[in-house]
mmCIF file as gemmi writes it, N, C-alpha and C atoms, coordinates in Angstrom:
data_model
loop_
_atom_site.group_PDB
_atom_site.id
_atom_site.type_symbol
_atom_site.label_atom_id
_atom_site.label_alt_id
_atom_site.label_comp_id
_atom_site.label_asym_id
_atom_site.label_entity_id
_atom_site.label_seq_id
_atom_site.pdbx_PDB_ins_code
_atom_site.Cartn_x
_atom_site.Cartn_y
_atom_site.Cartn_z
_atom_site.occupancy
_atom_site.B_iso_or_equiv
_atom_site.pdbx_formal_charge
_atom_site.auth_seq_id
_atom_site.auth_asym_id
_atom_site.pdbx_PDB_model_num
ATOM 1 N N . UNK Axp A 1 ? -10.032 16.876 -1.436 1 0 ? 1 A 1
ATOM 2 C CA . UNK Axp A 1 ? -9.658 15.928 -2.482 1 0 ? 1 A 1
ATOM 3 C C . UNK Axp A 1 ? -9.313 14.585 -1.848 1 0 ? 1 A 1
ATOM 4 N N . UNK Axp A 2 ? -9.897 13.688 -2.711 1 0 ? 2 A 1
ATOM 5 C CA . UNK Axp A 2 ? -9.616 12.232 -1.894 1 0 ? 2 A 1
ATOM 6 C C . UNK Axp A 2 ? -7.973 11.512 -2.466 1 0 ? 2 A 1
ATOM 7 N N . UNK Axp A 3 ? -7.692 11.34 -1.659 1 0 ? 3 A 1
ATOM 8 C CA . UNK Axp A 3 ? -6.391 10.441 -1.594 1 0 ? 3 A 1
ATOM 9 C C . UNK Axp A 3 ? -6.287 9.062 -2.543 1 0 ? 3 A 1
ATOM 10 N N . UNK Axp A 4 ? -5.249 9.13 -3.561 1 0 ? 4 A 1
ATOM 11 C CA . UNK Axp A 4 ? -5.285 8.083 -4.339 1 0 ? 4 A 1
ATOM 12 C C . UNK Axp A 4 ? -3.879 7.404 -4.263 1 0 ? 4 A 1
ATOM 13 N N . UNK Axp A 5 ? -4.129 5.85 -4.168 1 0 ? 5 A 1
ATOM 14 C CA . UNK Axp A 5 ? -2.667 5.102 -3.705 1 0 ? 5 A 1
ATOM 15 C C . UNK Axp A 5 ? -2.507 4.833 -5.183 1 0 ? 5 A 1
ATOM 16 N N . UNK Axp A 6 ? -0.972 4.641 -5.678 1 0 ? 6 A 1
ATOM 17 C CA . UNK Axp A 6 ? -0.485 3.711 -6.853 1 0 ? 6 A 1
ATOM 18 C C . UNK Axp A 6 ? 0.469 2.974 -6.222 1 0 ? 6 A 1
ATOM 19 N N . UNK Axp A 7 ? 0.356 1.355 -6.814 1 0 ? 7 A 1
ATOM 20 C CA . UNK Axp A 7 ? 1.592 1.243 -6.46 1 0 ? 7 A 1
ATOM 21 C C . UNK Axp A 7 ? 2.041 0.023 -7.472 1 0 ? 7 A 1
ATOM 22 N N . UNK Axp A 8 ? 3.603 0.021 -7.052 1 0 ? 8 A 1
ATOM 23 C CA . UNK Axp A 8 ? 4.652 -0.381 -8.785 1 0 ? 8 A 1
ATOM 24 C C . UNK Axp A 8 ? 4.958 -1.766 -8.118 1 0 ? 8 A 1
ATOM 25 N N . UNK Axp A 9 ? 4.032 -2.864 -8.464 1 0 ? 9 A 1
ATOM 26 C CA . UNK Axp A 9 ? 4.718 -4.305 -8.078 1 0 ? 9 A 1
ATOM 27 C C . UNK Axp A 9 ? 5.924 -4.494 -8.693 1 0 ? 9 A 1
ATOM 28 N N . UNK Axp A 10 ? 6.294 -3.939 -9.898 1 0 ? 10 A 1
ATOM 29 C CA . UNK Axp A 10 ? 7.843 -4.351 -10.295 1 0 ? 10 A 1
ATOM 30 C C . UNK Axp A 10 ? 8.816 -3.782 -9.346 1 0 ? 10 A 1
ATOM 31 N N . UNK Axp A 11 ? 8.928 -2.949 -8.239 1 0 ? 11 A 1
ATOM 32 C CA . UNK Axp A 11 ? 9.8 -2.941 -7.456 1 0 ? 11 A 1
ATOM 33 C C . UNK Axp A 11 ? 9.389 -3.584 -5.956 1 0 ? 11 A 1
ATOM 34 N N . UNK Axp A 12 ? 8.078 -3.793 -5.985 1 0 ? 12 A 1
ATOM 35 C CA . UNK Axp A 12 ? 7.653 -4.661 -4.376 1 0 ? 12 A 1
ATOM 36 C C . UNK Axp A 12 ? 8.928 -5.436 -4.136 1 0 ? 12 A 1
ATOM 37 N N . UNK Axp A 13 ? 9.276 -5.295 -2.48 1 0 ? 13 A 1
ATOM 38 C CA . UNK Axp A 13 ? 10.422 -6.286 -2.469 1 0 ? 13 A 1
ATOM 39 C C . UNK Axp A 13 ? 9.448 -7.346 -1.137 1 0 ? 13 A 1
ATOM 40 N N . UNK Axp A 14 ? 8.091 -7.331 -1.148 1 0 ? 14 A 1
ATOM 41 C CA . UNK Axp A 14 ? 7.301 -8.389 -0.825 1 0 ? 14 A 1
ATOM 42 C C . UNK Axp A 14 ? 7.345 -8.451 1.014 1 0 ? 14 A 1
ATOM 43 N N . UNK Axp A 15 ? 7.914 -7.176 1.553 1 0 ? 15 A 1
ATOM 44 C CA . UNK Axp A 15 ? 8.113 -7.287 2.802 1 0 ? 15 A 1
ATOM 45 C C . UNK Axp A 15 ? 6.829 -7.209 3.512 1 0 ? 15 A 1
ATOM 46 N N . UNK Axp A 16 ? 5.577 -6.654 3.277 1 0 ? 16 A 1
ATOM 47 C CA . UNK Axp A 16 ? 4.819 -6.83 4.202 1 0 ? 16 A 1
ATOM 48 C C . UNK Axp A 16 ? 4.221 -6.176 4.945 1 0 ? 16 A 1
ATOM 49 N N . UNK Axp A 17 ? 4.99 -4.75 5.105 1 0 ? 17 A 1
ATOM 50 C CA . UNK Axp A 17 ? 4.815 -3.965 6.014 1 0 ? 17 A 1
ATOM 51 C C . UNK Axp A 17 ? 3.564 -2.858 5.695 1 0 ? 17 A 1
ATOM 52 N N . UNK Axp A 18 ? 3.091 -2.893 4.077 1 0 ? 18 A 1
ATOM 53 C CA . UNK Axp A 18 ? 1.765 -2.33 3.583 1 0 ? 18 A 1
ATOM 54 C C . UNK Axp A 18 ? 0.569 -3.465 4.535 1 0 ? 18 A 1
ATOM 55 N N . UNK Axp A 19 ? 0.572 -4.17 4.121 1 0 ? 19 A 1
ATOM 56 C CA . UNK Axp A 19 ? -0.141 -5.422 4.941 1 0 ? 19 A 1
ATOM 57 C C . UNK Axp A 19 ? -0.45 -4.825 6.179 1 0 ? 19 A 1
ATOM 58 N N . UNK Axp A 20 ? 0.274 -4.955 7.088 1 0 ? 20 A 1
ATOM 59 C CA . UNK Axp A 20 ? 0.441 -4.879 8.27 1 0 ? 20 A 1
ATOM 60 C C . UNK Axp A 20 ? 0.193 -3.6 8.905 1 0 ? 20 A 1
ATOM 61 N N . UNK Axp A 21 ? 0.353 -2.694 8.352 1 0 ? 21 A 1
ATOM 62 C CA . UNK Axp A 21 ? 0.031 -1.509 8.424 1 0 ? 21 A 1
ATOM 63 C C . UNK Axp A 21 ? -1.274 -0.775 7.881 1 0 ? 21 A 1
ATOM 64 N N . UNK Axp A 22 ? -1.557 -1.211 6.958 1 0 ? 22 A 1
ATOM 65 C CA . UNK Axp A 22 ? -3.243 -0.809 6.229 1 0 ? 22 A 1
ATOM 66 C C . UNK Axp A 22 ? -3.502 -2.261 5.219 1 0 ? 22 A 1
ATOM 67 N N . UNK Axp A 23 ? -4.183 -2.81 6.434 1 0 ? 23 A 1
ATOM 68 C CA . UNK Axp A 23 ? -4.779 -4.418 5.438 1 0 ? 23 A 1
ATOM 69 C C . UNK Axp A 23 ? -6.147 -4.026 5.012 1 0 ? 23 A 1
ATOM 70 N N . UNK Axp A 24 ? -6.523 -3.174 5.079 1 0 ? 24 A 1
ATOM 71 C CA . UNK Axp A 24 ? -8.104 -2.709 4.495 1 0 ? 24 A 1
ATOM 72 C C . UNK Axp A 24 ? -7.63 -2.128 3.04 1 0 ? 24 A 1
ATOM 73 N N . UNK Axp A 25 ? -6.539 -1.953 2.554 1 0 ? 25 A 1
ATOM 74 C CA . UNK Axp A 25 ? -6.094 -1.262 1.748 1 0 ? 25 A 1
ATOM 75 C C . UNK Axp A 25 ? -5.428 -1.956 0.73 1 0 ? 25 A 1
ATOM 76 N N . UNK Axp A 26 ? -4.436 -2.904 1.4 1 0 ? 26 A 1
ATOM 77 C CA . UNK Axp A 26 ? -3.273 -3.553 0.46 1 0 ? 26 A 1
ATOM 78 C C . UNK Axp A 26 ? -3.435 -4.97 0.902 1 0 ? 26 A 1
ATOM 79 N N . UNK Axp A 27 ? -2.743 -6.161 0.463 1 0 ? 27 A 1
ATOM 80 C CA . UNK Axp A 27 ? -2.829 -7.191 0.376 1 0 ? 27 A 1
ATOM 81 C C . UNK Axp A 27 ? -1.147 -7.633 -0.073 1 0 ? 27 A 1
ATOM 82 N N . UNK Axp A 28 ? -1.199 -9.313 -0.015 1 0 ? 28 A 1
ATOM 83 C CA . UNK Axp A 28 ? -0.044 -9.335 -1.063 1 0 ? 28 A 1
ATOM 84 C C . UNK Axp A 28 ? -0.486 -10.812 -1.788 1 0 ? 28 A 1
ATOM 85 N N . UNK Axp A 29 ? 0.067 -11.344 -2.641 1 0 ? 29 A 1
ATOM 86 C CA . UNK Axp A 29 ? 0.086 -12.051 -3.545 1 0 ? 29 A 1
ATOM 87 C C . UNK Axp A 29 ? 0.328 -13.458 -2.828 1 0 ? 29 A 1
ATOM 88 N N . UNK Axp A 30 ? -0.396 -14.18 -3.238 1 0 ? 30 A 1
ATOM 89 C CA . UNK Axp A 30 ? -0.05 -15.783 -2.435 1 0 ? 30 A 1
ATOM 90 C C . UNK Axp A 30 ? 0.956 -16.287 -2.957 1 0 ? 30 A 1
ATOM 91 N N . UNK Axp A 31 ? 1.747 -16.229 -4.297 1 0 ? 31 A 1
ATOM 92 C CA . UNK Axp A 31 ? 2.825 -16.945 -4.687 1 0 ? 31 A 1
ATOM 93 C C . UNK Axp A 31 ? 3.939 -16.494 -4.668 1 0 ? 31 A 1
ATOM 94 N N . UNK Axp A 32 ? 3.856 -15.118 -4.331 1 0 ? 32 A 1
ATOM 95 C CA . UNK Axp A 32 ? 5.545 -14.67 -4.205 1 0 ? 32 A 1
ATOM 96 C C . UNK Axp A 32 ? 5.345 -13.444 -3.312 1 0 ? 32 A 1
ATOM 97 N N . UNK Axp A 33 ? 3.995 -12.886 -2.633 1 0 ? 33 A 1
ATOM 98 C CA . UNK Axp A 33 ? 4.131 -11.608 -2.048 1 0 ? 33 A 1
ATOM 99 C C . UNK Axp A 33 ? 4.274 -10.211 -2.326 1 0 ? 33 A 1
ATOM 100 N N . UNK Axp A 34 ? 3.962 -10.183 -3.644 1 0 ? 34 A 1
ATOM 101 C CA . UNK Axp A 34 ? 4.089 -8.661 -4.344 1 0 ? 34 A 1
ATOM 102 C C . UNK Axp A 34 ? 2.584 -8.096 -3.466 1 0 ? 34 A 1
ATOM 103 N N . UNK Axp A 35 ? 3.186 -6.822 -3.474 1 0 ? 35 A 1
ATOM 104 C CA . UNK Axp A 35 ? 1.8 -6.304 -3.364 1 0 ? 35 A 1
ATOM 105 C C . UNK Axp A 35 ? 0.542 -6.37 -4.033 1 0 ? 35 A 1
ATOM 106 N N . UNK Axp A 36 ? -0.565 -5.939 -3.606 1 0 ? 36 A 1
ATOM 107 C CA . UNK Axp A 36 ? -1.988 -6.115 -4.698 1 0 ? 36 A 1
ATOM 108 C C . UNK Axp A 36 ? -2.86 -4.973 -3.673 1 0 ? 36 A 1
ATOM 109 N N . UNK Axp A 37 ? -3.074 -3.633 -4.49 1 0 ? 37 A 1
ATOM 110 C CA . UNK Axp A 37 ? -4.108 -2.847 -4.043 1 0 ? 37 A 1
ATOM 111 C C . UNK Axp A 37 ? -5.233 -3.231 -4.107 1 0 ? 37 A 1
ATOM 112 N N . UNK Axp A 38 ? -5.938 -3.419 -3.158 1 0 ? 38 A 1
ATOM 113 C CA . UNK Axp A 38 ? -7.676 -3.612 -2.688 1 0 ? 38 A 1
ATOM 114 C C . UNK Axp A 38 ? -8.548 -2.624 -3.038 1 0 ? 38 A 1
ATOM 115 N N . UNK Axp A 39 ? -7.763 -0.867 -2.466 1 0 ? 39 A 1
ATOM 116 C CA . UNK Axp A 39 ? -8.459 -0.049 -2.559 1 0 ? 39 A 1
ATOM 117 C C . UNK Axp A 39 ? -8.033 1.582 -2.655 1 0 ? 39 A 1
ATOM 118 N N . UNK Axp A 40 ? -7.902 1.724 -3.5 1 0 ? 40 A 1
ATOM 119 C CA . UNK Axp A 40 ? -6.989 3.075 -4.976 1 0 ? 40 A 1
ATOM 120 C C . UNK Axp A 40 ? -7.241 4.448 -3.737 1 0 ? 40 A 1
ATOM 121 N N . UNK Axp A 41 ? -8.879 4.312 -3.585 1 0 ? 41 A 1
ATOM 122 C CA . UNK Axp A 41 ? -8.728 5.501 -2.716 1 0 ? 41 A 1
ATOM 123 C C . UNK Axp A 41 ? -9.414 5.219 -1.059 1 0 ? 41 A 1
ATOM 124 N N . UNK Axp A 42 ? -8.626 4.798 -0.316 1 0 ? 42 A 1
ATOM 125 C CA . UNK Axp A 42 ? -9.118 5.024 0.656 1 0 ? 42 A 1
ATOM 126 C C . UNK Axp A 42 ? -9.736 6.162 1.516 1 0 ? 42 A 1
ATOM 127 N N . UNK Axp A 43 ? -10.595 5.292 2.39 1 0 ? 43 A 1
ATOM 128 C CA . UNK Axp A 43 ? -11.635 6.144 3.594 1 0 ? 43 A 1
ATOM 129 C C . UNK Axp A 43 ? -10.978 7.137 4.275 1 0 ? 43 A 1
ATOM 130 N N . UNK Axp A 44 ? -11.179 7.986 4.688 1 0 ? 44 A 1
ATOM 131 C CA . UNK Axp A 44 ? -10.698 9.13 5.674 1 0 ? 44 A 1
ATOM 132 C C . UNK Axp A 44 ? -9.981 8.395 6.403 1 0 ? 44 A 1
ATOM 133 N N . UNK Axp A 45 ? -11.241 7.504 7.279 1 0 ? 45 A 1
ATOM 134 C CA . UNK Axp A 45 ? -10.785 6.483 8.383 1 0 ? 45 A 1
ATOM 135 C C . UNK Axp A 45 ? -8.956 5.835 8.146 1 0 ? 45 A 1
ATOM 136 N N . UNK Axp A 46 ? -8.975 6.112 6.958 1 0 ? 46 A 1
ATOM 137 C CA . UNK Axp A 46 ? -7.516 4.904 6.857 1 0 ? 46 A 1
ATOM 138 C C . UNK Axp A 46 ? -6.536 5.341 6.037 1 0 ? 46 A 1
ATOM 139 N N . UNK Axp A 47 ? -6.465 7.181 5.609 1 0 ? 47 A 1
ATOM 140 C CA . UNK Axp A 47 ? -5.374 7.857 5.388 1 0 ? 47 A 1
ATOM 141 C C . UNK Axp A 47 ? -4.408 7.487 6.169 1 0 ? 47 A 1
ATOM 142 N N . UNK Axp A 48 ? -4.082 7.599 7.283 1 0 ? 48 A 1
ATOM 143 C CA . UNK Axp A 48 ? -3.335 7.405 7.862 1 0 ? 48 A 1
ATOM 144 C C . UNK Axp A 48 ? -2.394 6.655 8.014 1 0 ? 48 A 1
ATOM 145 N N . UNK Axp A 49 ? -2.785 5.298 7.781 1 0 ? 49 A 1
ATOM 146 C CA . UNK Axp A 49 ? -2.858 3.996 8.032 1 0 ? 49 A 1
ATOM 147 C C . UNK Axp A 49 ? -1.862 3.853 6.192 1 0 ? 49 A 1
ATOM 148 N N . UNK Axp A 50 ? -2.834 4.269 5.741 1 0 ? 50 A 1
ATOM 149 C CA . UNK Axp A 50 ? -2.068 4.315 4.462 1 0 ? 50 A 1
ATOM 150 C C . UNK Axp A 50 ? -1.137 4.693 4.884 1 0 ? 50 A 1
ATOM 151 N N . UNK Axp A 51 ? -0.915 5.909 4.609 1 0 ? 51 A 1
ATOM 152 C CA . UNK Axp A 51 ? 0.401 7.021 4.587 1 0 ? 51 A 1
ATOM 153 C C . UNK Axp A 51 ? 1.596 6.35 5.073 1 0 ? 51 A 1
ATOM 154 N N . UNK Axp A 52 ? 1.065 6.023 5.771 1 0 ? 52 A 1
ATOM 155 C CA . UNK Axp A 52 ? 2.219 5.113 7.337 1 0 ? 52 A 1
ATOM 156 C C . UNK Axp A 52 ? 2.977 3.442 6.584 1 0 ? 52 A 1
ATOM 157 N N . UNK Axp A 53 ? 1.641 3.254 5.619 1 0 ? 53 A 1
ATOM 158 C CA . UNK Axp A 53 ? 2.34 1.767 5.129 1 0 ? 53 A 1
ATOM 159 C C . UNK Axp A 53 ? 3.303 2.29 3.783 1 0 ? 53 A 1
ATOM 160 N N . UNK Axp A 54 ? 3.257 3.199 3.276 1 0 ? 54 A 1
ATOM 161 C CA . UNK Axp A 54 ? 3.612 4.052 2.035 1 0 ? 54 A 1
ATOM 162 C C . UNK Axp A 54 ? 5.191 4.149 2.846 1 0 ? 54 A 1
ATOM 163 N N . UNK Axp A 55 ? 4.977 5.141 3.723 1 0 ? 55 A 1
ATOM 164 C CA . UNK Axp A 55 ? 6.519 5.129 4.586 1 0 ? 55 A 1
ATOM 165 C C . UNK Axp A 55 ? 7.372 4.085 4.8 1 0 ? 55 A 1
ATOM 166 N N . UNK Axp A 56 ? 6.304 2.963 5.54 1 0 ? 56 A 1
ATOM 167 C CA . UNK Axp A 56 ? 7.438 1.806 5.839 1 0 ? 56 A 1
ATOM 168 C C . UNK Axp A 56 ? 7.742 0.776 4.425 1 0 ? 56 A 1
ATOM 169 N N . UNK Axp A 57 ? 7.672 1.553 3.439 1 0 ? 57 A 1
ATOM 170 C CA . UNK Axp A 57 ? 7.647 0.435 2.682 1 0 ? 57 A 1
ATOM 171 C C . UNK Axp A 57 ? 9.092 0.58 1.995 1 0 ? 57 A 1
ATOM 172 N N . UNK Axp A 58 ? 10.28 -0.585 2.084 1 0 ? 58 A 1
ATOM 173 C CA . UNK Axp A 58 ? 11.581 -0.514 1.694 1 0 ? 58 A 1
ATOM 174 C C . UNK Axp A 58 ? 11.951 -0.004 0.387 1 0 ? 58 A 1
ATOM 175 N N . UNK Axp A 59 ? 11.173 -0.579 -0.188 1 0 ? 59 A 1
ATOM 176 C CA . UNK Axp A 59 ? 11.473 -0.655 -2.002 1 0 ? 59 A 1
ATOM 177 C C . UNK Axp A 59 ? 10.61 0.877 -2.492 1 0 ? 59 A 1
ATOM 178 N N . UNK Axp A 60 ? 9.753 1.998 -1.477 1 0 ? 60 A 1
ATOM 179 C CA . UNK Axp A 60 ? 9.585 2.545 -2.076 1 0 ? 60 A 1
ATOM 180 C C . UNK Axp A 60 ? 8.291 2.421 -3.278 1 0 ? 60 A 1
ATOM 181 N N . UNK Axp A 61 ? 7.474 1.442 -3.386 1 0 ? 61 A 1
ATOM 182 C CA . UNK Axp A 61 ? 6.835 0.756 -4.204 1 0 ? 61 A 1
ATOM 183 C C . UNK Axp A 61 ? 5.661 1.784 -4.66 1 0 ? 61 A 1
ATOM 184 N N . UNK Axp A 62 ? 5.267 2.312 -2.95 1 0 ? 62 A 1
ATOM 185 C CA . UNK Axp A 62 ? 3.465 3.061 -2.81 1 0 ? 62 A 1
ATOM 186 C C . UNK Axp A 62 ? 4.071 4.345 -2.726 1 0 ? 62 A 1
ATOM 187 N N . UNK Axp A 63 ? 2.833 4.863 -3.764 1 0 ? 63 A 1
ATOM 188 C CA . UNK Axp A 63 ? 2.97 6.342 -3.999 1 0 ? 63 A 1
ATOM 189 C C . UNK Axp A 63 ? 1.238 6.84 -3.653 1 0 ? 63 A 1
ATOM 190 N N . UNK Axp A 64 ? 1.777 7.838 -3.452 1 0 ? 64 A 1
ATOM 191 C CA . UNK Axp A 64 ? 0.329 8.629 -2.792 1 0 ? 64 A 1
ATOM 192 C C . UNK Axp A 64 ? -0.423 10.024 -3.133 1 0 ? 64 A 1
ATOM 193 N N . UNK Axp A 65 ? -1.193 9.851 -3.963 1 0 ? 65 A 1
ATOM 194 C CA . UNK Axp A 65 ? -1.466 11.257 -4.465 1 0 ? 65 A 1
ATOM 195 C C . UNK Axp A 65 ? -2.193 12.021 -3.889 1 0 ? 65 A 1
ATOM 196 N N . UNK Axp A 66 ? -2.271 13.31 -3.559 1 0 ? 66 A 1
ATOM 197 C CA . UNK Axp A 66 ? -3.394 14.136 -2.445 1 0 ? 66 A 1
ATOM 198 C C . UNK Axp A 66 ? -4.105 15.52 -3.104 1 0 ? 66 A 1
């Protein structure tokens, strides 16, 4: 089953660390930095990568379905 990201910009607290951690995946917003999903279900290649930005993320925002 392929891996599906959601995630809740009303709690993004705009830190970055999705970015930085899976930029093939997530993005953020040019005017204030909320998050913005690129891509719902990522590649094998970049579970990981996900998973990992899902973790570091403060606010809790990315959720991950499997």
């Amino acid at each position: 089953m392929q891996m599906k990201v959601i995630v809740d910009q009303n709690i993004c607290a705009s830190s970055g660390n999705c970015v930085m951690n899976a930029p093939e995946v997530f993005d953020q917003r040019d005017e204030d930095g909320v998050v913005v999903l690129l891509n719902e279900h990522p590649s094998d290649d970049q579970t990981e990568a996900t998973r990992q930005a899902a973790a570091a993320c403060p606010a809790q925002a990315i959720h991950i379905e499997e």
